[in-house]
N, C-alpha and C positions, 0 to 999 in steps of 0.2 A: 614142483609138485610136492605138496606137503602128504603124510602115509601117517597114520595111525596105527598102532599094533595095540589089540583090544584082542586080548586073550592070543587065540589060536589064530586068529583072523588079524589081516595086515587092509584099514581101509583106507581110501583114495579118496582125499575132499576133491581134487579136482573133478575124480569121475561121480561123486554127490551133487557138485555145482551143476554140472554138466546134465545130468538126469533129471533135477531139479526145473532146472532152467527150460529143460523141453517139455517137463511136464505144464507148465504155467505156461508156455507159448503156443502149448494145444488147445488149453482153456479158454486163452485170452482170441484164439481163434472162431472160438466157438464150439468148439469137443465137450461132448458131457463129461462130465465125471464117471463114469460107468466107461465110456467109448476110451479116457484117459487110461484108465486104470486096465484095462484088457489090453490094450496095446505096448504099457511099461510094465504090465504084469507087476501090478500092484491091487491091495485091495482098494474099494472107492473109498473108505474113510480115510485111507492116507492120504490120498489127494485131495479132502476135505479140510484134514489136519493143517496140509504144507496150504490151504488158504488162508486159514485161521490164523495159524500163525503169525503168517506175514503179513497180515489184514493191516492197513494204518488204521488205529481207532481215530476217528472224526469226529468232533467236541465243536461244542459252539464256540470256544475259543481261541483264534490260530494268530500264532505271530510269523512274522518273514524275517530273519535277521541276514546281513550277507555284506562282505567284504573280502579281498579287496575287486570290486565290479564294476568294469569299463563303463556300462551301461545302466548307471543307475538311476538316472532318474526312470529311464523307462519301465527299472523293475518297481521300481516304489508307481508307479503310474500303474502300473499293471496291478499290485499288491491293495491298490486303493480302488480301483474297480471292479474286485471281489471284496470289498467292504471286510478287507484285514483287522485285525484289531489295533496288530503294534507292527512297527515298520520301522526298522535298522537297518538300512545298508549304505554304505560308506563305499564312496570311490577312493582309489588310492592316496590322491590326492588329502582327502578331507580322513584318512588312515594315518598317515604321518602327521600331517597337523595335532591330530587327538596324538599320536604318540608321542612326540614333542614336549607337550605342555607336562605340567606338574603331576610326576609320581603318584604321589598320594591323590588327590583329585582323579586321575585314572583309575588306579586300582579299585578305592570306592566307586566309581562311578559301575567300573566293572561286576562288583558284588552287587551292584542294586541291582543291576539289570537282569542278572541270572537270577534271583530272588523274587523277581518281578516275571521271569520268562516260566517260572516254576507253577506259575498260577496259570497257565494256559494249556491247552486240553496236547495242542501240537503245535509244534513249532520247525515250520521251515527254514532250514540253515545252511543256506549258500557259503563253503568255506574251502579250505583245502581237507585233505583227506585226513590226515591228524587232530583239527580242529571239530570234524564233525564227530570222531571217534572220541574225544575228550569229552566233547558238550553230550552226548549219549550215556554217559556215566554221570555225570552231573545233574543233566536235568530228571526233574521227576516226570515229562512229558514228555507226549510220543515226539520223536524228531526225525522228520524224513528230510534225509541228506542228500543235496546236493552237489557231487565233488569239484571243486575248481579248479584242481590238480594237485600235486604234490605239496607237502610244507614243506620250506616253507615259503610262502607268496611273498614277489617283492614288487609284481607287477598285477596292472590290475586285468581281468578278466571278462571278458563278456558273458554273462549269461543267453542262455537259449530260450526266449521268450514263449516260441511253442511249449516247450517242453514245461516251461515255469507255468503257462497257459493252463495244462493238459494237471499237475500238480495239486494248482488252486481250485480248478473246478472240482477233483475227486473230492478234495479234503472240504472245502465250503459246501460241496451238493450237501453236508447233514444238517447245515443251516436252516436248510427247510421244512424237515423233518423232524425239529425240533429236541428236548429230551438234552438235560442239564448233566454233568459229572457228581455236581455235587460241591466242585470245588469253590473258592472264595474268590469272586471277578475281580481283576487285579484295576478295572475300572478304564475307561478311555483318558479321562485328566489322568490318572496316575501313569499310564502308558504316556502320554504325551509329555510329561516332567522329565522322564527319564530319556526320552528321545532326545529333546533338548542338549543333554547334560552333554553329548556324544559330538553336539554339533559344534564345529572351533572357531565359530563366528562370533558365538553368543559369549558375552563379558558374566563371569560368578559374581 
């Protein structure tokens, strides 16, 4: 338990998470916001607020990136039939390969990709729990993380296709709704150059 002392007052993140987390599971129930807020004796705009918040912004742009994942072709299957932009995920296997080969050629390959993942509205990134926290400061895009466990990974993981399922539909459903960021489309060939670069089959 982590405690805060903010003046006079001594506060409790866990008892925040906790408060938190029920307030969003009344929602996601079906409770108004009026019926939320009477019950955790809060006002309704706070429980408008912690939406808002936590809201993923959804962009016509979404990449999937993810390693190391037992199951990947099924997620790059799944990633391609919500019509993805950009699609990275490495099984362990083809993980060590890329890390194998030439330093420099890695590294750059590394900075294009983050450079390139900057240009998309959100980006889902199936990682360990350090990597997702890392790429959240980096990128300039929403990134909804999904944890694979601890770093650091030496094995690779299954992802949870429901849940990756359930994921893809929130963040795609604004595809049809239309309505741009503004930002500079990083383009499908340019996405597809750099997916390449990742793959250790292909000769430079």
């Amino acid at each position: 338990m982590r405690l805060f002392r903010i003046g006079d007052k001594v506060v409790s993140e866990d008892k925040l998470h906790d408060a938190i987390a029920a307030i969003l599971e009344a929602r996601e129930a079906g409770a108004t916001q009026e019926d939320v807020a009477r019950t955790h004796q809060v006002q309704r705009s706070f429980v408008s607020f912690l939406e808002t918040l936590g809201e993923v912004r959804r962009g016509d742009r979404v990449a999937v990136v993810g390693f190391p994942v037992a199951n990947a072709v099924a997620v790059r299957e799944l990633a391609e039939k919500h019509a993805v932009d950009f699609v990275l995920v490495l099984s362990q296997e083809q993980r060590e390969a890329v890390e194998s080969g030439d330093a420099t050629k890695v590294f750059n390959s590394l900075l294009e990709t983050i450079a390139v993942l900057r240009e998309y509205d959100t980006v889902v990134l199936l990682a360990s729990d350090w990597r997702i926290k890392t790429m959240e400061k980096i990128l300039g895009a929403e990134v909804v993380g999904v944890p694979l466990g601890a770093s650091p990974l030496r094995t690779a993981v299954e992802v949870d296709l429901v849940e990756l399922e359930s994921i893809l539909s929130g963040v795609m459903s604004a595809r049809r709704g239309g309505g741009s960021t503004g930002r500079t489309d990083a383009g499908p060939r340019q996405a597809q150059q750099v997916t390449r670069r990742w793959d250790p089959s292909r000769k430079s």
